[in-house]
Structure formats: C-alpha cells, structure tokens
C-alpha positions as CSV (number, residue, x, y, z in Angstrom):
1,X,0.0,0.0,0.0
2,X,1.0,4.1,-0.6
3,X,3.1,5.6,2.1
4,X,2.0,8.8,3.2
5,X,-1.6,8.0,3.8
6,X,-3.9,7.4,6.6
7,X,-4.9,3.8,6.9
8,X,-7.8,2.1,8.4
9,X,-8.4,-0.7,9.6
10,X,-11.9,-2.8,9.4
11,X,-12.9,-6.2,10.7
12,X,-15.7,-7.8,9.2
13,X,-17.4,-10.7,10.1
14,X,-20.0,-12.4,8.8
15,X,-21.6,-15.6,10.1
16,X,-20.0,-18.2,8.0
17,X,-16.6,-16.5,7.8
18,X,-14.4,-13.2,8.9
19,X,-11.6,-11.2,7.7
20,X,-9.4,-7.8,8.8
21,X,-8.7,-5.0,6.2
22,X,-6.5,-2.3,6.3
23,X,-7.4,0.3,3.8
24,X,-6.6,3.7,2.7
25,X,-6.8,6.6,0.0
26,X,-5.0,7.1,-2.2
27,X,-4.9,9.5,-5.4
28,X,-8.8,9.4,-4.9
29,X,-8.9,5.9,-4.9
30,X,-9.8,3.0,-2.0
31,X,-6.8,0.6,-1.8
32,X,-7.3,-2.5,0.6
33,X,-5.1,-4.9,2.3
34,X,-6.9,-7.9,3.5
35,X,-4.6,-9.1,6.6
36,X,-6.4,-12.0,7.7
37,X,-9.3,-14.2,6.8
38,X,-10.8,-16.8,9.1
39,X,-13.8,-19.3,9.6
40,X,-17.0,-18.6,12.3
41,X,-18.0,-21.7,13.1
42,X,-21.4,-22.4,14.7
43,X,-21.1,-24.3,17.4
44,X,-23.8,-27.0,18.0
45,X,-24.1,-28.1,21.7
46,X,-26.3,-29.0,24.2
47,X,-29.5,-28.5,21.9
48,X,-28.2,-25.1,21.4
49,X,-26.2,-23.2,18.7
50,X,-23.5,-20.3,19.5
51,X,-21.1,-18.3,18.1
52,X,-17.1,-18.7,20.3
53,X,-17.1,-15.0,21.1
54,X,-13.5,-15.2,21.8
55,X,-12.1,-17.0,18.6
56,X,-13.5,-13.9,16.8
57,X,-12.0,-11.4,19.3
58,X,-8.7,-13.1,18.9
59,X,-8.7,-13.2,15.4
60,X,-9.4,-9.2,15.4
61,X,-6.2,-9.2,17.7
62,X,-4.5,-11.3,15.6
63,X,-5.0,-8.8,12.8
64,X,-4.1,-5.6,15.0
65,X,-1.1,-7.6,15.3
66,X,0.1,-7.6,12.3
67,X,-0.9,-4.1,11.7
68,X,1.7,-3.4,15.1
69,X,4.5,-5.9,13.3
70,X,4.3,-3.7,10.6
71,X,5.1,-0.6,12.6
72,X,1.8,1.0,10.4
73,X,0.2,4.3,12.2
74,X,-3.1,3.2,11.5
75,X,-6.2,6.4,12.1
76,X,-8.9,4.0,13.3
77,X,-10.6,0.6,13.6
78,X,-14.4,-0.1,12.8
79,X,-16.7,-3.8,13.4
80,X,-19.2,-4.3,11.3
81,X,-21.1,-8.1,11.8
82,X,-24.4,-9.7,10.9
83,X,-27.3,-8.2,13.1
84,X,-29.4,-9.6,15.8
85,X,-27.2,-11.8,18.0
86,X,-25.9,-10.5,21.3
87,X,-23.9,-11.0,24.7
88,X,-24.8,-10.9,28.1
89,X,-22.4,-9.2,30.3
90,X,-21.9,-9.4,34.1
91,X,-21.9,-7.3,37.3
92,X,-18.0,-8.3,37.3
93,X,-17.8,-6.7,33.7
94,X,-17.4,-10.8,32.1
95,X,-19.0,-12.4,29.7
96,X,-21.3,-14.8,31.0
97,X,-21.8,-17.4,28.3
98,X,-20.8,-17.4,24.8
99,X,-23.7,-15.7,22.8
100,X,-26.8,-18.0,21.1
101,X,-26.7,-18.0,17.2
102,X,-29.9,-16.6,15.5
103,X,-30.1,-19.8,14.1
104,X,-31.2,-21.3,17.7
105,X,-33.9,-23.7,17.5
106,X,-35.2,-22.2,20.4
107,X,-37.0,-19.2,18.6
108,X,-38.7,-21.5,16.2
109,X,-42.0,-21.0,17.9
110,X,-40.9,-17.6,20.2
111,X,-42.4,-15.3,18.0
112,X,-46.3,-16.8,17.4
113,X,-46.2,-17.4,21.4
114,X,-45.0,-13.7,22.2
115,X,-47.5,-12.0,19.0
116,X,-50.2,-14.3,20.9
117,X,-49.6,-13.7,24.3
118,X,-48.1,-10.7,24.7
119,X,-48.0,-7.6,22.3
120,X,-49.9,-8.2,19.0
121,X,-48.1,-8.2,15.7
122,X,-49.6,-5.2,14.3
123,X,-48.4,-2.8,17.1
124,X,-44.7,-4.6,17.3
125,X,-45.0,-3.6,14.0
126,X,-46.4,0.3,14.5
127,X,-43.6,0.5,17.1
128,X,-40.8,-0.6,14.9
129,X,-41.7,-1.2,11.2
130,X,-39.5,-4.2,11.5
131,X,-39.7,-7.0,9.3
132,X,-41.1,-10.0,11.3
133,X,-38.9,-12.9,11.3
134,X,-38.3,-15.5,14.0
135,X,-34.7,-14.7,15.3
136,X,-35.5,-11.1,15.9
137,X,-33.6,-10.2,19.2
138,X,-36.8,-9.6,20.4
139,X,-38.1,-12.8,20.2
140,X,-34.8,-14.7,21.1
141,X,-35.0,-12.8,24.4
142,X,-38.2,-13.4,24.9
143,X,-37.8,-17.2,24.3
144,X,-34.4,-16.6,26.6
145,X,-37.0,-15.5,29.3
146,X,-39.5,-17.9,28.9
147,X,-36.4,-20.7,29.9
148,X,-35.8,-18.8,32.8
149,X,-32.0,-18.5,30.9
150,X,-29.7,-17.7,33.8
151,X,-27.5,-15.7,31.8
152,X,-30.4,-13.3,31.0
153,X,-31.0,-13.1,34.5
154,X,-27.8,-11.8,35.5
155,X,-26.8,-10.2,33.1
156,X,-25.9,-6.3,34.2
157,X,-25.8,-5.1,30.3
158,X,-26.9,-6.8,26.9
159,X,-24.9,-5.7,24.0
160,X,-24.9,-6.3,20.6
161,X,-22.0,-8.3,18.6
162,X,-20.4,-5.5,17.2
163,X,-20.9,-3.2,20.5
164,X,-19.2,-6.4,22.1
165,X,-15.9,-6.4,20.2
166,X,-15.7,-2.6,20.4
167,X,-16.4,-3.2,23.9
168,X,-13.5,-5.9,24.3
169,X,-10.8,-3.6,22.7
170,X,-12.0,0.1,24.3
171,X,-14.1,-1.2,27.6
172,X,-16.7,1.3,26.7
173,X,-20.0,-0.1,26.4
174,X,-22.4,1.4,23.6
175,X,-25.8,0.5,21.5
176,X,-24.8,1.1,18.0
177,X,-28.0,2.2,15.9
178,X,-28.1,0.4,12.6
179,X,-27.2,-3.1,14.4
180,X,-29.7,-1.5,17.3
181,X,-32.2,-1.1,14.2
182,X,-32.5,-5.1,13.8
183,X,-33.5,-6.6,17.2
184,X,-37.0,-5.2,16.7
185,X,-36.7,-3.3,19.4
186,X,-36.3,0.1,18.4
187,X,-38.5,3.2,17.5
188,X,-37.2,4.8,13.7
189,X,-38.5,7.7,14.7
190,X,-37.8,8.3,18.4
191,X,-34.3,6.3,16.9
192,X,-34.3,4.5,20.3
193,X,-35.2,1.5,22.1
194,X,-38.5,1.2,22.9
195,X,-39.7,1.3,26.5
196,X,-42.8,-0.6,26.0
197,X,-41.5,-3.6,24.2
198,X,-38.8,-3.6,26.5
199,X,-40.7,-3.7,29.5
200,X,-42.5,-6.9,28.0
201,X,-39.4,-8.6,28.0
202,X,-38.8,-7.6,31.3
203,X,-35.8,-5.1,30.4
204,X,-35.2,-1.7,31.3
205,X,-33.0,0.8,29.0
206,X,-30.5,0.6,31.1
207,X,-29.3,-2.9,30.3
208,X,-28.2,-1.3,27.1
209,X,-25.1,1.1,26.0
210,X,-25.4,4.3,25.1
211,X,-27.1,4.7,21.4
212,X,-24.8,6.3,18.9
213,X,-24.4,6.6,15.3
214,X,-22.4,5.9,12.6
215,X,-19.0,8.3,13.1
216,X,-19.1,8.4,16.8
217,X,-15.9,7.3,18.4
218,X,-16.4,4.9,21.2
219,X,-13.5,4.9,22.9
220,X,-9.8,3.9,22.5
221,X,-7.6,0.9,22.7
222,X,-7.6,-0.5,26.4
223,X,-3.7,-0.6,27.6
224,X,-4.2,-4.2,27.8
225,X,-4.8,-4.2,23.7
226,X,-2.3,-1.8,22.9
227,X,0.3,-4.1,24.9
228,X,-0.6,-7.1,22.9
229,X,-0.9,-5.8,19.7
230,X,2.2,-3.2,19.9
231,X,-0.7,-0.3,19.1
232,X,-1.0,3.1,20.5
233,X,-4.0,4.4,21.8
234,X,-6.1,4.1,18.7
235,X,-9.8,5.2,18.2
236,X,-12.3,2.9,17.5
237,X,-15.3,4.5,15.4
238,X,-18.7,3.6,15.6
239,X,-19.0,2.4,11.9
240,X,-22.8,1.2,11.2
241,X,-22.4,-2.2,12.8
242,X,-24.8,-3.9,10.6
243,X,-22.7,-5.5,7.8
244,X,-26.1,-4.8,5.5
245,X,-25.7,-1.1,7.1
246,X,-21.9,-1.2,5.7
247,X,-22.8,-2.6,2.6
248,X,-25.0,-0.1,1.5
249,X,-23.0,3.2,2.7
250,X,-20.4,1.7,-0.2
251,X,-23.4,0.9,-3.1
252,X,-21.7,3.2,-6.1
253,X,-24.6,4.7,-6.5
254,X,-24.5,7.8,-9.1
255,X,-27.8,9.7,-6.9
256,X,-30.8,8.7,-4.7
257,X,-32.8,6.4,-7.8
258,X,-31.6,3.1,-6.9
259,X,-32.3,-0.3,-5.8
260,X,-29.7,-2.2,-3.9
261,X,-29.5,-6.0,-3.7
262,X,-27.0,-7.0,-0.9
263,X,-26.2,-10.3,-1.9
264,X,-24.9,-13.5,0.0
265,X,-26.0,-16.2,2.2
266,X,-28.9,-13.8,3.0
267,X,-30.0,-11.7,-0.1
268,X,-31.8,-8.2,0.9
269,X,-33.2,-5.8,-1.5
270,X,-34.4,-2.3,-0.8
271,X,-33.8,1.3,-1.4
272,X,-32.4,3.9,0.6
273,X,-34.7,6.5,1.8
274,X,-35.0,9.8,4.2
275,X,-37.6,8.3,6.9
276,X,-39.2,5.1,8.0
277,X,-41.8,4.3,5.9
278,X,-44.4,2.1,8.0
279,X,-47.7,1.4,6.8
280,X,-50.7,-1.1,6.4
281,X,-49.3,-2.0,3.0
282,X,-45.6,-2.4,4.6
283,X,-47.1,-4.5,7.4
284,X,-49.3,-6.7,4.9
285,X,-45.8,-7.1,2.4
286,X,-43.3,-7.4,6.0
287,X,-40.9,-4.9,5.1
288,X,-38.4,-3.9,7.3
289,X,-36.9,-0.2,8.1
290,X,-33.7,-0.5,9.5
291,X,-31.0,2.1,10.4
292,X,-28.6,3.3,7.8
293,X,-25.5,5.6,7.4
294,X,-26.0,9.5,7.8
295,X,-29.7,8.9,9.3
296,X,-30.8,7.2,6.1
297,X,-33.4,4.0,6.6
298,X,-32.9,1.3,5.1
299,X,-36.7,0.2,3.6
300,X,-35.9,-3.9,2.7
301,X,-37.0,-7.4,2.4
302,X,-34.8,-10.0,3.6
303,X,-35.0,-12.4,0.9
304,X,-33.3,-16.2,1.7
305,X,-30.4,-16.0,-0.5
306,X,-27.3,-18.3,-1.5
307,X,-28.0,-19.5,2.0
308,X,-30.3,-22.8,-0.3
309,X,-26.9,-23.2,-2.8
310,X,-24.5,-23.2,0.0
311,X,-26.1,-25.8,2.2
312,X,-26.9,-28.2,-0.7
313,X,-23.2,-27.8,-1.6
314,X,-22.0,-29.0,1.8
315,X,-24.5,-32.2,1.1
316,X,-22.7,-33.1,-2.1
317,X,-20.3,-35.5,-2.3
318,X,-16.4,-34.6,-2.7
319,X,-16.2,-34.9,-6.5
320,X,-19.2,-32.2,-6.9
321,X,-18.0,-29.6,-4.3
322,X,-14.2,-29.9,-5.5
323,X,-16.0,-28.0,-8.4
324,X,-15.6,-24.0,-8.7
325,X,-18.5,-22.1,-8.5
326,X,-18.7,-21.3,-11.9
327,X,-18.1,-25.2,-13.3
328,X,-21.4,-25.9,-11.0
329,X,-23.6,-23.3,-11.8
330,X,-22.8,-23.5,-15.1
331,X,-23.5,-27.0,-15.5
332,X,-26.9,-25.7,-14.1
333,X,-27.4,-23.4,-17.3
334,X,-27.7,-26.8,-19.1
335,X,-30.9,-27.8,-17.2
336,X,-34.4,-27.1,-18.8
337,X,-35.4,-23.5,-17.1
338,X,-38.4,-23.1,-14.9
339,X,-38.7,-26.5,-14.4
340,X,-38.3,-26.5,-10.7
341,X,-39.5,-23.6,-8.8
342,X,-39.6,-22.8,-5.0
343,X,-40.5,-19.9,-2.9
344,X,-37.1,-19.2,-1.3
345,X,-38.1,-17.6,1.8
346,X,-40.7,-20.5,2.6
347,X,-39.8,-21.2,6.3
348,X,-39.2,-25.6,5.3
349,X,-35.8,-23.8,4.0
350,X,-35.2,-22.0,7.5
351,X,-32.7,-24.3,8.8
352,X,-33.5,-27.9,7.6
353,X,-31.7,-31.3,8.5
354,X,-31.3,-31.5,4.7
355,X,-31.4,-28.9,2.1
356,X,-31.8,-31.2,-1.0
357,X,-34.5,-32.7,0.6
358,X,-36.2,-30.0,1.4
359,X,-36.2,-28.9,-1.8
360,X,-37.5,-32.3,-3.4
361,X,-39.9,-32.3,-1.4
362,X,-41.4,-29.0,-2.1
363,X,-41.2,-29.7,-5.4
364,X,-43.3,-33.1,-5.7
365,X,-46.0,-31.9,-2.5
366,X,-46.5,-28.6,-5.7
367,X,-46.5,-31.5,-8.6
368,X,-43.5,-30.4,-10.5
369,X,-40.1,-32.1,-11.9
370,X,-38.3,-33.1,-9.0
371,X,-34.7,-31.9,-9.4
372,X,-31.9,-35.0,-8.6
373,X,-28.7,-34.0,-10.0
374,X,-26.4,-30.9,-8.7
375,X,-27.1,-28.7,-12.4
376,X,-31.1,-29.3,-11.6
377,X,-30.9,-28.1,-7.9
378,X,-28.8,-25.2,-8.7
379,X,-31.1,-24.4,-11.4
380,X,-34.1,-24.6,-9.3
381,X,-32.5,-22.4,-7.1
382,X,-31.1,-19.6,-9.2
383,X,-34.8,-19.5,-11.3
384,X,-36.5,-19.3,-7.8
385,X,-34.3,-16.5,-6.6
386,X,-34.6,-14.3,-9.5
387,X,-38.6,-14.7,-10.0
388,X,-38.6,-13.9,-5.9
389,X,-36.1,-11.0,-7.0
390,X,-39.1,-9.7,-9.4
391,X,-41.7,-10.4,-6.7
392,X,-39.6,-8.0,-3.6
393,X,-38.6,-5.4,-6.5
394,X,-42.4,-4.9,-7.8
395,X,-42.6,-4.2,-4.2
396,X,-40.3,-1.5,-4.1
397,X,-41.3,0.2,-6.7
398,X,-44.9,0.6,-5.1
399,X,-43.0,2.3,-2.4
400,X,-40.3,4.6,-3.9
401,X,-41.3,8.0,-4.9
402,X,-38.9,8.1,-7.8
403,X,-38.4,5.5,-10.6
404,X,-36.3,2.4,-10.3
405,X,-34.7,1.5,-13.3
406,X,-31.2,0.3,-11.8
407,X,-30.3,-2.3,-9.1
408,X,-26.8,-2.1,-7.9
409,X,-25.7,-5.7,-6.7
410,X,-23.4,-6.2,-4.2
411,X,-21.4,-8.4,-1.9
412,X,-20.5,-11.8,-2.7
413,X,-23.4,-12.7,-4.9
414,X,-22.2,-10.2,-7.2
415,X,-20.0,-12.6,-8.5
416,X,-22.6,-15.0,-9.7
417,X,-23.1,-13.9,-13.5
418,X,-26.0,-16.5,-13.9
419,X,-27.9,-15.0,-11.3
420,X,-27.4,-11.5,-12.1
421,X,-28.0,-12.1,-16.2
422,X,-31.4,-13.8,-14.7
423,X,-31.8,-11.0,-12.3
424,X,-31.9,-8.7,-15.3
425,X,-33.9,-10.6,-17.2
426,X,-36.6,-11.0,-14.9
427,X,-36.7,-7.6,-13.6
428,X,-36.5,-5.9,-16.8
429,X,-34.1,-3.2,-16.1
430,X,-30.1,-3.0,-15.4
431,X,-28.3,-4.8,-13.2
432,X,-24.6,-3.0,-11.6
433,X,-22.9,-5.6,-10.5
434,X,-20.0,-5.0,-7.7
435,X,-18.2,-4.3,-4.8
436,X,-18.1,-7.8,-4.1
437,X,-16.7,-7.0,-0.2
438,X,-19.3,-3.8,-0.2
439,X,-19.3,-4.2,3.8
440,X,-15.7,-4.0,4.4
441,X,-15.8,-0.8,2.2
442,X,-18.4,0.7,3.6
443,X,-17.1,0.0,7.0
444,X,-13.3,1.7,5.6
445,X,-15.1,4.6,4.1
446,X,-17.1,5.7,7.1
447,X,-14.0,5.7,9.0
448,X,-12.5,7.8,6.6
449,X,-15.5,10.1,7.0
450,X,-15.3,10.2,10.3
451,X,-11.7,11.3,9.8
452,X,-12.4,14.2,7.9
453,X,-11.1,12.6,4.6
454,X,-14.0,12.3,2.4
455,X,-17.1,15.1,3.6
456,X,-20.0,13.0,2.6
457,X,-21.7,9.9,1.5
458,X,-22.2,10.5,-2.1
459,X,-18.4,11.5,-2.4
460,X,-17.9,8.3,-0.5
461,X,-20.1,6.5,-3.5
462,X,-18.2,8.6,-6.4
463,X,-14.3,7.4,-4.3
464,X,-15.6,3.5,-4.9
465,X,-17.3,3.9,-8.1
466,X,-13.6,5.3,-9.1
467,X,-12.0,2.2,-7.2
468,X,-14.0,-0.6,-8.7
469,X,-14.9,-2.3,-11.6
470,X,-18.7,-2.6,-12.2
471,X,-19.9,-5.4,-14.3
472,X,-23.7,-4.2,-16.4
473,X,-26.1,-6.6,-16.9
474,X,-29.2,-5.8,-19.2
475,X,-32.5,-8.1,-20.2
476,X,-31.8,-10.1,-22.9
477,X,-34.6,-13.0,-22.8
478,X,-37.7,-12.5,-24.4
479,X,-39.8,-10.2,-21.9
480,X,-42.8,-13.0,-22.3
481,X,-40.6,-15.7,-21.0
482,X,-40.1,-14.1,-17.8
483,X,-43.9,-13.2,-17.5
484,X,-45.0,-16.6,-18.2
485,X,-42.3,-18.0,-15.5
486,X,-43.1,-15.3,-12.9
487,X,-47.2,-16.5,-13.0
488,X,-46.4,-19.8,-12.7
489,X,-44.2,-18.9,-9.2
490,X,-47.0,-17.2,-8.1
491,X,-49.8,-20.0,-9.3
492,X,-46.8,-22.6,-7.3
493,X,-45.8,-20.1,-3.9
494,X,-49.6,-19.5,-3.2
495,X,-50.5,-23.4,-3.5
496,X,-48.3,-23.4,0.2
C-alpha cells in the first residue's frame, strides 16, 4: 500500500466467515489490504447453537497484530457483523456465556407465542416497522426469558456483537443504531429503544449502552490491547455495525434512484430513503426499516439467498464440491429452465436437517419435476431466486417516490453472472454488479468520514465507483418468458 496516507483498519465478520482489512486513500482511490481471513464456526451443543465469542476477538487481535509488526500508524478501527445476535455481560464486567446463534432452534415458535400472548403483531410492528422474522432479538430474548435463561437473568448489560468487540478492545459499552435497528426493538422515529417492548421482555434501558451513530468514536484501545498488539491508543469508530448497514454506505450509486441487492448467504433488497416508511401495506408485504448511514433507513426485504446453494453444496459429495462455483452453476445453465421452482423464503428452508431434501420435497407436495442432479438443484435455485427478486422489487417500486430502473448488486453474490444475467432478465431493467466486499468498504469509508477525509456519502459513492470495476447486466430473454415463469411462481408459492 501508498506511504503517506492514513490507513484504516476494518474487521468484518459475517456468520460463516471473517476477515481484517487495512485500507486507505490514495490518489482518490480506496486501496485494501486484506490481513487476515478466518472461519466462524457455529457451534452445536447442548440442543443449542453459539457463536465462540473469543475466537473472533482473537482473530481481530491477531489482525491488529500484524498491523503493530508492521510498525503501520493506523487512524482507526471499525466492526461491522451480521445483526441480531448479542452478549450478556456481568456485574463483574465478564462475559457470562458465549452468545446464542440466530439460528437457535429455540426461537422456532418464540415469535407466534409472544405475538399471541403478549404484544400483537400489528403494534410490534407500528412500534418498529420491522420486518417479522423469528430470530429477531426480540423474540430470542423473549424465548431466553420464557427458559428462565440464567445468563439473561444476571446479566448487568446486553450488548450487541459489534458493541461487544468494540467493547473488548476500548471497555466502553455502547448500542450502535443500525445493528440496534434489527432486534426489533427500536423506535425509527424516536431512533431509540422502545420502552414498551422492552418492558414486555422484562428489560429496562439501562441494560443497554449508550445509542450512537455511525462516526461516533467509542473509545480507544484499552492498555491491555495496545500491549498485545504493539498499538497506540487508537480510536475505535462507531461504523454502522450492521454489515447490511456497511454494505450499503459503499453501493456506487450515481444519486438517490436506486435499488440495492445486498447479496450472500442472506439476499436483501431495498432502497435507501430519508424516513421510515411504515404502513398497512408495509405490514401486509413485512418490510423492514432499518438504520442506515448518515440517518438514512434502510426500507428492505430479507430475501433467503445463497444461504439454499450453499447448504446443498456441503450435502454433495467430494467430486461435486471440488467443483468451482462457476463449473457448477454453469453446468446448471444446461438444465431445462423453470422446471423446478420454489419460494425461497418459505420457512421448510429455514434451517433444515437436509437442504436437497427439502427442496424435493417442495417440489413433488407442488407437482412439479423433482430436481436429482447438482445442475437441476442449482437451477431450481437460481430460477427461484430471481422470479422472488421480481416479486420484492415490484414491491419497491410501489413504495419509492422516484423510478427504479437500476439495481446495484453487491457483496459476494455479485460474482454469480447466472444469477445477475437472470436477475436482469426478470426484472426488466439494469443490473450494476460490484463491490463484491461492499461491507468491508463501507465500514473503511465511514472511518474515513469520520476522519475528515472524504465530507460525505455520495463522495464516499463517487471514491468506490472510481475504485472498482462494475460489471452491467441488461434483459436479454424474451420479456414473455419471464412473464410466463413469474405467473407460474405465483400459481406454485400460493398453492403453500
């Protein structure tokens, strides 16, 4: 990387996998260094699944230390990780158990029991105009509580995973307010935790840090980091904490007319707008407002994403998943199209003992070609996820008060030129594929902003747009194919 320059360093973590960049500007350009990259494995135990707070706080250490090895004068560090999930801390200031994974079978029937019996789904969702899905930190506390969870019980503060590695390094404990934005909790337009909802869980505010926003600086390295690392007393910024929040601070967006697709194991597409927008029709579609960079909300549908392709491939034997991606899925663009169709986000593909067979099934209990080979599930999957793309970006445009004739795609998915080509296709207008590590630059870029380097987001957008290569995608199929294959998804989804 340039000398001369102020650097930045950014852990991202995401819940299959993590990595540490250091990044800087240079000549009006992003450069990154990726230091480290590392698995996050769940951990299945006792009934339970969790995330090993630790390995991930010593893999963020083990990254600072090579920035200290390096003797680099880095400006400050920023966490960005996937939302939800949270730690329970101690009166002695400890972590009292290694944090439950949102994947938890115990919120499987948490939500329908606390919408029941508690606060009814239509004023959760007045409250919060949050998207109602099962692992909400809402309802994986309330399940927490209804277990009479001991940690829950004595713990002195509840913080979210980001807060809690900021926490670890600085020992100042905060609520960031994009990651604060997911656990259902929160109030868009009061932008803090709710007391109500709160109360029903049995909480009071003051289990929770202080809320701040993307920019703030938390604190800086304890003395205890800066002697294992070999750091100074750096700052750690308050980037938004929310890896979708990250992602879409870097989308190289030219203005305010666009469509974002954050794209990986988890696929979510919205738009970025100036207020919450929550409304009988929001409620009715469960779309979500959550926090975004520079007090922007993020209105979205959290769509389940590569999250089918990736479990299948880990049921497949050694000879098919010694394949690239691209020699699989484009085996699958031999396969009849359409033939096979599923509604992704049907909850039988929440977390099943077997992907494949989930996916056979759906398709014989709806009376269609039941996909067998690796090519025919792929294909089933990729058709499904772009006629579900067309579904969630109809949606959108309902909402926006300005056209949508772009979607910018980003994150790893971006990568997959089947299912952007098809994503085109079925949507009918262009398809911007790229920064495939949007959240890593999104995280680098706020720092820089907080810095005083770059003044705003849009000259953040114009910096990565300047940095990157963006791969187009426009419709090419006959319009009437995709018409004819997006009624029969509808005729198929609505039949379960």
């Amino acid at each position: 990387m340039t000398n001369n320059s102020k650097y930045f360093f950014a852990v991202d973590l995401g819940a299959t996998s993590g990595r540490t960049i250091l990044g800087s500007l240079v000549n009006g350009k992003l450069e990154q260094d990726e230091l480290t990259r590392f698995p996050n494995n769940l951990i299945d135990t006792g009934g339970h699944f969790y995330w090993d707070i630790y390995a991930l706080y010593l893999e963020m250490i083990k990254g600072l230390q090579i920035v200290g090895k390096r003797g680099i004068d880095i400006t400050s560090i920023g966490i960005d990780t996937w939302g939800v999930d949270f730690v329970f801390i101690g009166d002695d200031g400890e972590i009292l158990r290694n944090p439950r994974a949102y994947r938890d079978p115990i919120t499987f029937d948490a939500m329908d029991d606390y919408l029941k019996h508690v606060i009814p789904a239509k004023e959760v969702y007045d409250i919060t105009g949050i998207q109602f899905l099962n692992f909400n930190s809402i309802f994986q506390l309330y399940a927490m509580k209804r277990e009479q969870n001991s940690a829950l019980k004595s713990a002195r503060k509840i913080l979210f995973l980001p807060d809690t590695l900021s926490w670890m390094l600085t020992g100042n404990e905060v609520c960031e307010y994009t990651v604060a934005s997911t656990s259902q909790l929160l109030d868009p337009r009061t932008k803090q935790l709710d007391e109500r909802l709160l109360a029903s869980l049995g909480l009071s505010r003051s289990k929770f840090g202080k809320m701040v926003n993307p920019g703030a600086v938390i604190g800086v390295l304890t003395e205890e980091v800066q002697k294992i690392t070999g750091l100074g007393p750096v700052p750690v910024i308050a980037v938004p904490g929310h890896d979708t929040a990250s992602a879409v601070a870097a989308v190289p967006a030219k203005d305010e007319k666009f469509a974002y697709l954050s794209s990986g194991t988890w696929s979510l597409m919205g738009i970025e707008t100036k207020q919450a927008m929550i409304s009988e029709r929001s409620y009715d579609l469960n779309f979500t407002n959550e926090g975004g960079a520079e007090g922007t909300t993020r209105f979205l549908k959290n769509i389940c994403g590569m999250w089918l392709y990736e479990c299948c491939r880990r049921e497949w034997p050694d000879e098919i998943r010694k394949l690239s991606h691209p020699e699989l899925q484009g085996s699958a663009m031999e396969v009849k199209a359409f033939q096979s169709i599923i509604n992704p986000d049907d909850k039988v593909f929440a977390n099943p003992t077997s992907m494949i067979t989930a996916i056979q099934q759906y398709c014989k209990k709806t009376g269609q070609v039941v996909p067998e080979t690796p090519a025919e599930i792929c294909r089933c999957i990729f058709d499904s996820l772009a006629l579900r793309y067309r579904q969630v970006f109809r949606w959108l445009k309902e909402f926006a008060d300005f056209d949508l004739d772009v979607l910018h795609v980003i994150g790893g998915g971006s990568l997959n030129k089947y299912l952007n080509q098809f994503t085109a296709d079925a949507l009918g207008v262009e398809v911007l594929a790229g920064p495939q590590e949007g959240t890593a630059i999104g995280n680098i870029m706020i720092q820089a902003k907080a810095a005083g380097v770059v003044s705003d987001i849009w000259e953040m957008r114009r910096i990565i747009a300047n940095s990157i290569e963006l791969v187009a995608y426009h419709p090419t199929e006959d319009k009437t194919v995709w018409d004819s294959a997006y009624e029969r998804y509808l005729e198929i989804t609505n039949k379960i």
